[in-house]
C-alpha positions in Angstrom: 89.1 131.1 105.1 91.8 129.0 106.4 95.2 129.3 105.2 97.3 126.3 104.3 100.8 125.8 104.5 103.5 123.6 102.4 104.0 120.9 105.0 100.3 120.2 105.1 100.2 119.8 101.2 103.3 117.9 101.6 102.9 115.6 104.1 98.8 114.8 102.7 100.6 113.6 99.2 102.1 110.8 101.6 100.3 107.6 102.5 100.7 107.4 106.2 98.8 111.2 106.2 95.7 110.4 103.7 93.7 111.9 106.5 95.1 115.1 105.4 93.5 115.4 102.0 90.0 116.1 102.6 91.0 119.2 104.7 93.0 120.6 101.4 89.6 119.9 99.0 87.5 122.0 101.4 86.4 125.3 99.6 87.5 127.5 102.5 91.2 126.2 102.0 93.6 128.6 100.4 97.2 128.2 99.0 99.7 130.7 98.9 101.6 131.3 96.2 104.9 131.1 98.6 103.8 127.8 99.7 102.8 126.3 96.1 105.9 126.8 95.1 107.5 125.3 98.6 105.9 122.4 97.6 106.9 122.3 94.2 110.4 122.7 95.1 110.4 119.9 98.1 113.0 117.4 97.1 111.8 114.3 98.4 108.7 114.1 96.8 108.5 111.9 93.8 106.9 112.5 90.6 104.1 110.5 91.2 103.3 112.9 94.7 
């Protein structure tokens, strides 16, 4: 099981890390509920992220 954190999920919805999102669609990958809503809550994402 590996734990993921906000900046991972935040930085992988940005262009220049697209490397990134494979790692979050791996079955072993797990979200807290602390760092969903981190993520949520990040105010320079846009609505399209």
């Amino acid at each position: 099981m590996r734990l993921i954190d906000s900046n991972i999920i935040i930085y992988a919805a940005k262009d220049e890390f697209a490397y990134l999102r494979p790692l979050l669609l791996s079955e072993d990958v797990h979200v807290s509920v602390i760092s969903k809503a981190e993520t949520l809550g990040y105010h320079k994402l846009t609505e399209e992220e």
